[in-house]
C-alpha positions as CSV (number, residue, x, y, z in Angstrom):
1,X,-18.8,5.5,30.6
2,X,-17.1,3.7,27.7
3,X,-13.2,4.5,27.8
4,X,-12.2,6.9,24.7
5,X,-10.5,5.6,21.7
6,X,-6.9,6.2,22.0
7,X,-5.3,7.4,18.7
8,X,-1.6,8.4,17.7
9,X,-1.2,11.1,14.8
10,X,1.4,10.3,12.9
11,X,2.9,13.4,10.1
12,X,5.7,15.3,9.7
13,X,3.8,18.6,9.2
14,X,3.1,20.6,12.5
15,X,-0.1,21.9,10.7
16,X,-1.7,18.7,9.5
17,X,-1.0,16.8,13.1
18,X,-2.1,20.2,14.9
19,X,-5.6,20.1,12.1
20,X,-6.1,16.3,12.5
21,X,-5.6,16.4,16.1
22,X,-8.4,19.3,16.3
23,X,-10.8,17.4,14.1
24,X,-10.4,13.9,16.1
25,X,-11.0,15.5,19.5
26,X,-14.1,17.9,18.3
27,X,-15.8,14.1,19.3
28,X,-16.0,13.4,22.4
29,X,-15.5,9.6,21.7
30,X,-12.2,10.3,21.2
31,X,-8.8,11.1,22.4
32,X,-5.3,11.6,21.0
33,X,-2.7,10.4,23.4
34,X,0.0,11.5,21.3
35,X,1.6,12.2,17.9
36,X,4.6,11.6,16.1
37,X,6.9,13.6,13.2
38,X,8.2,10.3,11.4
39,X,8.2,6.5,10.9
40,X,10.2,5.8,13.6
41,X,9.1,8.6,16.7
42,X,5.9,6.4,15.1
43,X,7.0,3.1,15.8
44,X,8.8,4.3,19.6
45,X,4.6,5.7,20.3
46,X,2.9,3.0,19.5
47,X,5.0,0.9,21.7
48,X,4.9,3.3,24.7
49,X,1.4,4.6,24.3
50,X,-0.2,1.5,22.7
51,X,-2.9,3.4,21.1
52,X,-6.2,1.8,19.6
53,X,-5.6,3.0,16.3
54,X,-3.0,5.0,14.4
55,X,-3.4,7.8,11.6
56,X,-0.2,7.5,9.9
57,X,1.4,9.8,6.4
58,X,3.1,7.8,3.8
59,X,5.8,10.6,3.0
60,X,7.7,11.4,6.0
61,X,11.5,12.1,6.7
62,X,13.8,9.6,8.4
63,X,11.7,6.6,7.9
64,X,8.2,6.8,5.7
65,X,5.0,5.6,6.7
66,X,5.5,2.3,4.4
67,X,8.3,1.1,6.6
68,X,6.7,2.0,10.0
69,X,3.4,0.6,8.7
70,X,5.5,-2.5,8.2
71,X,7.1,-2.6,11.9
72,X,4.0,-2.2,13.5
73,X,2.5,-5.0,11.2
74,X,4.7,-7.1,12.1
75,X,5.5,-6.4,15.9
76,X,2.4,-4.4,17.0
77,X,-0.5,-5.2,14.8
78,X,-3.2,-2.1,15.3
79,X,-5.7,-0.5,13.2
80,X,-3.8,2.4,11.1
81,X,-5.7,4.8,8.7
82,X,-3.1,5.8,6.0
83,X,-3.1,9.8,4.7
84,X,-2.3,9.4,0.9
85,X,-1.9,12.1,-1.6
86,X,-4.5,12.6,-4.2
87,X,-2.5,10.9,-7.4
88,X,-1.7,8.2,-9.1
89,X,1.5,7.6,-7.3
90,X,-0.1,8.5,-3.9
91,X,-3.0,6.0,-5.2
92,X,-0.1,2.9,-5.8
93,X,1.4,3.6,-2.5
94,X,-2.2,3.5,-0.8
95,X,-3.1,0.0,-2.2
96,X,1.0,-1.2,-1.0
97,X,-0.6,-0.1,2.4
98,X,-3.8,-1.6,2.7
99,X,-1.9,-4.9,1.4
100,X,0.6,-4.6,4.2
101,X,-2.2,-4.5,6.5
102,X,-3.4,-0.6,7.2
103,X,-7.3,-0.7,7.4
104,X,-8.4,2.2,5.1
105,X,-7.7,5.4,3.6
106,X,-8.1,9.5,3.7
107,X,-7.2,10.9,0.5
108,X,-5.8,14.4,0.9
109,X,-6.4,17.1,-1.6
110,X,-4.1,19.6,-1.6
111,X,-6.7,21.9,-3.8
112,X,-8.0,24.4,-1.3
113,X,-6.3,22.7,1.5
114,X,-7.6,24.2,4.4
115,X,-11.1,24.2,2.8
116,X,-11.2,20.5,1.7
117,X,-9.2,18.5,5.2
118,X,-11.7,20.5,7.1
119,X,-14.6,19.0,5.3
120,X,-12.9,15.4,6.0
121,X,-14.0,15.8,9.9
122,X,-16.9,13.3,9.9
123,X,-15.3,10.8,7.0
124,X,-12.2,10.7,9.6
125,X,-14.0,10.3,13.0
126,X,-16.2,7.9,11.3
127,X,-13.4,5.8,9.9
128,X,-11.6,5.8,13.3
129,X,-14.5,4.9,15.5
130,X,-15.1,2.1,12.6
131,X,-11.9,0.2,12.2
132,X,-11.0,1.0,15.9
133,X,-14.1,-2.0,17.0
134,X,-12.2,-4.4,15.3
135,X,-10.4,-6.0,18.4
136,X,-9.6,-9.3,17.0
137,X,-6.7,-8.5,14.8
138,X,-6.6,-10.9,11.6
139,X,-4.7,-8.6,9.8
140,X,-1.3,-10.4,9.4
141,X,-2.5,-13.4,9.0
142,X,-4.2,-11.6,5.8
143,X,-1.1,-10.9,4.5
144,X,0.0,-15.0,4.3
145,X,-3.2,-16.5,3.1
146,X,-2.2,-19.2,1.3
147,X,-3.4,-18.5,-2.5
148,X,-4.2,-22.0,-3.8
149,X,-3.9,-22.2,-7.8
150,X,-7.8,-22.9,-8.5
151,X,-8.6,-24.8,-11.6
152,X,-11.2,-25.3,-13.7
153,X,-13.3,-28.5,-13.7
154,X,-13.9,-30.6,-17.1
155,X,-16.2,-28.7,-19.0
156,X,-19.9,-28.7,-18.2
157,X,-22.8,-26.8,-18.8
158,X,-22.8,-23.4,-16.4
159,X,-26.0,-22.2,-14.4
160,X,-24.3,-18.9,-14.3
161,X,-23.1,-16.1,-16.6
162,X,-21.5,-13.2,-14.5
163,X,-19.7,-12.4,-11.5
164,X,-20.3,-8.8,-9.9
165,X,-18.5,-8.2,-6.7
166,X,-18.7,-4.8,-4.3
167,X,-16.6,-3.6,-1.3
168,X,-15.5,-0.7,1.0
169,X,-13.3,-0.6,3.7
170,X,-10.7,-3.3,3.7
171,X,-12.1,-4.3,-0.1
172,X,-8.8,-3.8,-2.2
173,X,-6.9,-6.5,-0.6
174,X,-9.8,-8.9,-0.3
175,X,-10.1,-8.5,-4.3
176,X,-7.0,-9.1,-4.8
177,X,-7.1,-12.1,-3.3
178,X,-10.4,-13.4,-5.0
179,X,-8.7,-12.6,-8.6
180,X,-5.2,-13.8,-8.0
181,X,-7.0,-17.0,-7.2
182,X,-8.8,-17.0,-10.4
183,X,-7.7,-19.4,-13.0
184,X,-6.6,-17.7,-16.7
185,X,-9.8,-19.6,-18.2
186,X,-12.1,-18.5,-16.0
187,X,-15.6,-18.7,-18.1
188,X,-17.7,-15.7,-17.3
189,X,-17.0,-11.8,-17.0
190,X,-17.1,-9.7,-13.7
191,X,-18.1,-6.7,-12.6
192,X,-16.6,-5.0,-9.6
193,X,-17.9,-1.3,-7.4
194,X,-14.9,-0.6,-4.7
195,X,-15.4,2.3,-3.2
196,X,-12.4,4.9,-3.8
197,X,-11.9,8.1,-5.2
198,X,-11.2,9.2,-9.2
199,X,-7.6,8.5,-9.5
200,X,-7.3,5.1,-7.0
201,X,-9.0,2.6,-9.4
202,X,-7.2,3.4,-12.5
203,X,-4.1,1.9,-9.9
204,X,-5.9,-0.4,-8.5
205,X,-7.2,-1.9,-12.0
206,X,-3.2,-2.3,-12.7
207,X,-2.9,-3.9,-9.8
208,X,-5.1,-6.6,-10.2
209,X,-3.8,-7.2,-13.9
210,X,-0.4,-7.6,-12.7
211,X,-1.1,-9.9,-10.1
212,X,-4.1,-12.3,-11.9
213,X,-3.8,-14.5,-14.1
214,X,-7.1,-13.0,-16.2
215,X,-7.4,-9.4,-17.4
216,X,-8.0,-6.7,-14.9
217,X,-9.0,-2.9,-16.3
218,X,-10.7,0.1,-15.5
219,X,-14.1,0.1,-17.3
220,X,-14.9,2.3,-20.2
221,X,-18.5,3.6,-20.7
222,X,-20.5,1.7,-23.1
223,X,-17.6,-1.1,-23.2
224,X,-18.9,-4.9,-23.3
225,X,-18.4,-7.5,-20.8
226,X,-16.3,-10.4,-21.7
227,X,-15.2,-13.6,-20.4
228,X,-12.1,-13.5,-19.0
229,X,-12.0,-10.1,-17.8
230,X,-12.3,-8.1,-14.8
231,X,-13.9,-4.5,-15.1
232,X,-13.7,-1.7,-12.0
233,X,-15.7,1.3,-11.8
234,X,-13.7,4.3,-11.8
235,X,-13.8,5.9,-8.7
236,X,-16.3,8.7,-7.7
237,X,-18.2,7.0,-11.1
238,X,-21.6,4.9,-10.6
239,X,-21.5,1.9,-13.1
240,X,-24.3,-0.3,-13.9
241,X,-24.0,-3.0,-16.7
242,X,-27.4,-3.6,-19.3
243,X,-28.3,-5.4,-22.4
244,X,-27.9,-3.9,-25.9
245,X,-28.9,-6.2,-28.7
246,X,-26.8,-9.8,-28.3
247,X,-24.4,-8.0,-25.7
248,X,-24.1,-6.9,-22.3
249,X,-21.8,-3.8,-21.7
250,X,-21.3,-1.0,-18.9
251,X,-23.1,2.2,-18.3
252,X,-22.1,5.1,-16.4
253,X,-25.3,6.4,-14.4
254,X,-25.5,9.5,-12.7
255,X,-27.9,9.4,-10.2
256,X,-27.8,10.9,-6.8
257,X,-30.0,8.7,-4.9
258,X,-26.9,6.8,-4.7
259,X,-24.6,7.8,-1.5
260,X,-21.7,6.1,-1.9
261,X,-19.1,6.2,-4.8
262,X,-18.8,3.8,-6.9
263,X,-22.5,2.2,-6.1
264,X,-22.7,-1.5,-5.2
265,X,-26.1,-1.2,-5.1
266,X,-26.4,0.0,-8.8
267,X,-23.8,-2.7,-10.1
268,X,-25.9,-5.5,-8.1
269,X,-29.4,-3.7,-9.2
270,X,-28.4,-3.7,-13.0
271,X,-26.6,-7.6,-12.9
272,X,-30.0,-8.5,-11.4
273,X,-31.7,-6.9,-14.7
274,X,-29.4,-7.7,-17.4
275,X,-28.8,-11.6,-16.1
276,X,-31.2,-12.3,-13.5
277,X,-30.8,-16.0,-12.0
278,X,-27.7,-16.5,-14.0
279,X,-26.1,-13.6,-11.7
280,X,-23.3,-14.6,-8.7
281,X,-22.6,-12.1,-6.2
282,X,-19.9,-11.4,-3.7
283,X,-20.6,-9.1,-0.9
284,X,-17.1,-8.3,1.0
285,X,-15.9,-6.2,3.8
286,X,-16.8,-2.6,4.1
287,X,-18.9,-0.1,6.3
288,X,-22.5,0.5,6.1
289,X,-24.6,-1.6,3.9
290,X,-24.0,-0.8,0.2
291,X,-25.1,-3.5,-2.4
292,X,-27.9,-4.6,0.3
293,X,-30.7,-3.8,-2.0
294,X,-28.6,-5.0,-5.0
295,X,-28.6,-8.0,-3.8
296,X,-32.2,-8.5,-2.7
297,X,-33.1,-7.8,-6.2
298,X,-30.0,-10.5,-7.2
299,X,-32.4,-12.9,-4.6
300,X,-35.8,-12.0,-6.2
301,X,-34.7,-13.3,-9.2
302,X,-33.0,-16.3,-7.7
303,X,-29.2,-15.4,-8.5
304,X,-26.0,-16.6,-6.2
305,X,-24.7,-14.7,-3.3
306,X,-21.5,-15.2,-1.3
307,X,-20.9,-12.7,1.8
308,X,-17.3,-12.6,3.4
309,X,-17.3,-13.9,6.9
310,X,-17.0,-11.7,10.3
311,X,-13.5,-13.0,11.3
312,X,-11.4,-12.0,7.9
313,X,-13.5,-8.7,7.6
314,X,-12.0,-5.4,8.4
315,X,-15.5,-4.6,8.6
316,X,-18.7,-6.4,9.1
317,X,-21.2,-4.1,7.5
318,X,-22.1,-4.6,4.3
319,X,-21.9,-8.4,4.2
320,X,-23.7,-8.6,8.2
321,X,-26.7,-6.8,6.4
322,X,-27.1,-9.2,4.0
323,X,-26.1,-11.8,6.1
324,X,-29.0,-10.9,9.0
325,X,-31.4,-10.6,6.3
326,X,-30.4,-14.3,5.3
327,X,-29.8,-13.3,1.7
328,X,-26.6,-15.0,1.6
329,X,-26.5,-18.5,0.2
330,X,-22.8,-18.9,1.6
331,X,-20.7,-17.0,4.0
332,X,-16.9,-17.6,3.7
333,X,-13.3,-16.4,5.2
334,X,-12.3,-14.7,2.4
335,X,-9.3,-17.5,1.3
336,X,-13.1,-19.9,0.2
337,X,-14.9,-17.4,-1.5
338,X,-12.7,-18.0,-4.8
339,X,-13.1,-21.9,-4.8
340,X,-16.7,-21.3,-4.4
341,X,-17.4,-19.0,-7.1
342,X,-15.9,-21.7,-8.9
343,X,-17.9,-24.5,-7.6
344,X,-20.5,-22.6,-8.3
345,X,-20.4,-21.3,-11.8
């Protein structure tokens, strides 16, 4: 029999790590060996107990779940699933996380409380189960990539006229790094579908613009793409992108065939439409395989597609299924993939 995976619960509420602990061990799969009421009792656990994987709250007495995340970055490098609040604040916190090095996110809502954490059971156990196979840590080594200014080469005629990128789990800091490696001249627009809740992208969107060198915003229904800038679907939104007269420009879809929030596979499906062959596509880390048909109908009309590699994945779902169907025409670490979209324009 496979031994359980050991997790730590990490929150200063006696409820929450009493409700969490309840909903981890209703799967059999799993076991909490312990929990903790603050950063530090955190960092002491992990050390003593050397859980798989930790679930850790950002506001905490004594020391927060920034600075433990921090510690155990840097001394004890583990999977940790961050608790955030449901706000904009909560949001910028969240993406501070996931760029220290935590692997994902549960976004608490405090509306109906008891009704909504309960109704987290599956998204939790399947998050833990997911970032807990990822043995071969990478994760501070994520944090130092060396971001190489990129440049331009002379101009020349492109065989491409859009960028559209989709992620999950582990996505927000692999962006980052593709658009902080962008140079401010950077010829074509892009698209991007991360999945995240409502209020996260409007953050993340900020993010990005404050740490690229092209514009970075949330996109606006009916807006047009344009070169130079960078447009995320709002979270729990599906965005595709279409042609309307000499422009191409974003449209919110609302379609229920699509599972996850905001769809990959509708951003790929509509780039493939509205610029066929002159489409590139990035496919990075993230559970499941979102953007898989996207990107077969990217293929059918002979467009670009870059999948992140195994070893600087959080994940391996979404790119391995494109991947194993040998759809990809590259597969990179993630520091390549911005040179190549480049190289490849």
């Amino acid at each position: 029999m496979a031994a359980k995976i050991k997790v730590l619960v990490v929150d200063d509420s006696a409820f929450m790590r009493s409700m969490i602990t309840k909903m981890l061990e209703s799967d059999s799969e799993i076991e909490v060996v312990g929990t903790a009421r603050n950063g530090q009792e955190a960092i002491e656990r992990v050390e003593a107990l050397k859980p798989d994987v930790v679930t850790l709250d950002i506001e905490m007495p004594v020391m927060n779940g920034i600075e433990a995340l921090r510690h155990i970055m840097n001394n004890n490098p583990l999977p940790v699933i961050m608790f955030s609040s449901l706000t904009g604040e909560g949001a910028e916190i969240t993406l501070e996380a996931l760029n220290i090095g935590a692997s994902d996110f549960i976004a608490k809502d405090f509306s109906n409380f008891s009704i909504k954490i309960s109704g987290k059971e599956s998204e939790l156990i399947n998050k833990i189960k997911t970032v807990a196979k990822k043995k071969t840590m990478y994760l501070l080594r994520r944090i130092t990539l060396h971001r190489k200014p990129i440049t331009m080469n002379s101009p020349k005629r492109m065989k491409h006229g859009v960028l559209a990128i989709g992620a999950s789990t582990g996505g927000p800091p692999a962006i980052e790094h593709i658009l902080s490696s962008i140079p401010g001249d950077f010829p074509v627009p892009i698209v991007i579908a991360q999945h995240m809740p409502k209020l996260f992208t409007k953050s993340f969107a900020q993010r990005l613009n404050n740490n690229s060198k092209i514009e970075v915003k949330e996109a606006e229904n009916g807006e047009a793409l344009k070169i130079g800038t960078a447009l995320i679907a709002p979270g729990d939104s599906h965005m595709g992108i279409r042609r309307r007269n000499h422009e191409v420009v974003v449209e919110f879809i609302n379609d229920a065939k699509y599972v996850y929030r905001p769809s990959v596979d509708l951003l790929f499906s509509s780039t493939a439409q509205a610029y066929g062959a002159e489409s590139v596509c990035v496919i990075l880390t993230g559970m499941g395989n979102d953007g898989f048909v996207g990107i077969k109908e990217i293929k059918s009309k002979n467009g670009y597609v870059i999948a992140q590699d195994e070893e600087t994945c959080v994940v391996y779902g979404m790119p391995r299924a494109v991947v194993n169907a040998q759809l990809a025409d590259a597969v990179l670490p993630i520091d390549k993939i911005a040179e190549a979209i480049i190289k490849n324009l």
